[in-house]
N, C-alpha and C positions, 0 to 999 in steps of 0.2 A: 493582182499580186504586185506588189510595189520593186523597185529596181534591186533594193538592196535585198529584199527577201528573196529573190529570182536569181540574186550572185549568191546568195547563200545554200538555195537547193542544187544549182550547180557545182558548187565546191562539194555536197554533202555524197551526190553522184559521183562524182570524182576520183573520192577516199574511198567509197565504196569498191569500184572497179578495182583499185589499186589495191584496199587491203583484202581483196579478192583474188589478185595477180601473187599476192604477198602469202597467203596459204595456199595455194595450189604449189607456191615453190617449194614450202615446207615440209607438202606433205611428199614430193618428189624424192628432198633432199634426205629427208627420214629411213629411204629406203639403200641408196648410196653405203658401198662398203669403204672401209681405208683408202684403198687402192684405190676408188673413184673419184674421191676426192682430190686426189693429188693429180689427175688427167689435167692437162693441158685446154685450155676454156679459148672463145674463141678472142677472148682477151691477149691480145701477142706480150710473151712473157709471164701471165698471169694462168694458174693455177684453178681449180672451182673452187677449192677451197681460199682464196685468194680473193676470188669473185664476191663470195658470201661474204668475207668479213668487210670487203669494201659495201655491199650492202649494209650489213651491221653498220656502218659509219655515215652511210647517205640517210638512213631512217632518223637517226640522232642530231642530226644538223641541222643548228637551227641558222635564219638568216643571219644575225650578230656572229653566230661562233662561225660559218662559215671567213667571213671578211676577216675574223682574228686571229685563224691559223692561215688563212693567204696572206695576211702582214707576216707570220712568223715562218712563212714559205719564200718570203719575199716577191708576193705576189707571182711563184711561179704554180700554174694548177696543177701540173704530174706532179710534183713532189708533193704538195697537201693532198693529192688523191694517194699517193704512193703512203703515206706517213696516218693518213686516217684509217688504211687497212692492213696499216702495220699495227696499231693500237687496237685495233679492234678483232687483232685475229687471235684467235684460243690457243693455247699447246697442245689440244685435240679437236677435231672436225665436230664431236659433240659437242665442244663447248664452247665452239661458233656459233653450233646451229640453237644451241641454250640461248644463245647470245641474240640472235637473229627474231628467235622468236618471244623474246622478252621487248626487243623495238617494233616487231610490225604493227603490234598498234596504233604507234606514236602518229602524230599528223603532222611531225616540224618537218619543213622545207628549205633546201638552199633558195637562193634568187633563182627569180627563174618564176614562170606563169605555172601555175599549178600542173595544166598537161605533159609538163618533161616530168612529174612522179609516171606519169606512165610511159613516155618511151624509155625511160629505166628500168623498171619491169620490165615490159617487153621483151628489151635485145639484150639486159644480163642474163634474166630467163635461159633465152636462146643461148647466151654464150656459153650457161651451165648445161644445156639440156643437150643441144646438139653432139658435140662429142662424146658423149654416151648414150647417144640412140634415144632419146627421152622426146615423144612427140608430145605438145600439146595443143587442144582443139580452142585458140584463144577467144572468146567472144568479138565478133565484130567490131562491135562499139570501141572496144579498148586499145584495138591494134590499129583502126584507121583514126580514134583522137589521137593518138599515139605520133601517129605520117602525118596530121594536118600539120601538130604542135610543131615537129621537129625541121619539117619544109616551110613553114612559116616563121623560123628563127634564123637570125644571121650568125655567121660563125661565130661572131665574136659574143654571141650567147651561149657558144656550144650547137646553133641547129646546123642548117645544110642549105639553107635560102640562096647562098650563091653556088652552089654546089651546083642544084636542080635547076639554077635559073636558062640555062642554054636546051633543056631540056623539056618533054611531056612525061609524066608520070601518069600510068592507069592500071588501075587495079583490076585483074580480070575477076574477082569475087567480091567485088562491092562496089558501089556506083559513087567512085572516086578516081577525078581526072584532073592534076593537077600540073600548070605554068602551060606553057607553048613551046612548039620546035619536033625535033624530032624523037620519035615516043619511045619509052621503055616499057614494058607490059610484064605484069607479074601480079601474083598475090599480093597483096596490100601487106602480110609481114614478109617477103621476101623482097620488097620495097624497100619498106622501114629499114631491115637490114641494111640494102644495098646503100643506102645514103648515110646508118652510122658505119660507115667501112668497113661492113663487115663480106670480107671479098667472098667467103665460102657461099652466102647467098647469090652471086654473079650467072651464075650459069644457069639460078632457077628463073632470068631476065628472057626475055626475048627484042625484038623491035630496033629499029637502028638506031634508037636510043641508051641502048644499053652497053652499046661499047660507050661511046661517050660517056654515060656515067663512068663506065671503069675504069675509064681514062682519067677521069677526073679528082678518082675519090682517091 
């Protein structure tokens, strides 16, 4: 197999998991009344139904329209993340979610290596699911590309590279042990979590690594 067809079955893997991640949410969100959509996500400030529509906006971005509303943001990114699920939110929670599953098939991407579509998935997922008691069993594969992607990006790509660097990350259900120092131990998505800031994951940490992290994030 030659190099570019071997990039090619990886990207094809990729969109798979993802548009994988992307119906299991749907079919979550399908069962949601009024009132659960309006719950507080573990997005601070943000809504599930807030969540969804900012999904609705990440699926449709493509690299050029990203860069042309951060010019019309004046390069600030909360406000073009605030303003693309402003745009993209329904006057009903149906016709978000009409919305949402009219893009999951799409394959455009912001900048950014193909593996942040999945720690996007992952911890908006989470940021929908958890406050209403919504467990889901993620396959391996997708939540630890998920921790490589996001710990191997620098902030100023959006990952956590300096975040974990004074730290050891290990996953106690999958055989992933990532940087040096002193260790945080957890689930590889209650990992993931703790490094997108998401504090409600903190306590699922152990290891005297894990105040450090909380200290940090």
């Amino acid at each position: 197999m030659t190099d570019r067809a071997r990039g090619g079955a990886m990207k094809r893997g990729v969109w798979s998991l993802v548009h994988a991640e992307r119906a299991a949410l749907i079919e979550d969100l399908a069962a949601l009344d009024p009132q659960q959509w309006e719950r507080a996500s573990l997005c601070e400030g943000w809504t599930v139904h807030d969540v969804v529509a900012h999904l609705v906006d990440t699926y449709r971005t493509t690299r050029i329209g990203f860069f042309t509303r951060m010019a019309k943001a004046r390069f600030d990114f909360d406000r073009q993340t605030a303003s693309g699920a402003a745009k993209e939110k329904g006057g009903t929670p149906l016709e978000t979610l009409h919305r949402l599953r009219r893009a999951a098939p799409l394959t455009a991407t912001p900048p950014g290596p193909l593996g942040t579509r999945l720690v996007e998935e992952v911890v908006h997922g989470e940021d929908i699911r958890r406050p209403l008691g919504i467990a889901r069993d993620y396959p391996q594969e997708t939540v630890v590309g998920a921790l490589r992607t996001h710990t191997g990006l620098s902030a100023s790509m959006g990952g956590a590279k300096e975040l974990v660097a004074p730290i050891r990350l290990r996953a106690v259900d999958a055989d992933v042990a990532i940087g040096e120092g002193p260790e945080a131990r957890g689930t590889a998505l209650a990992l993931l979590l703790a490094v997108n800031g998401r504090r409600a994951s903190f306590d699922e940490l152990d290891g005297p690594g894990a105040a450090v992290l909380a200290g940090r994030a």
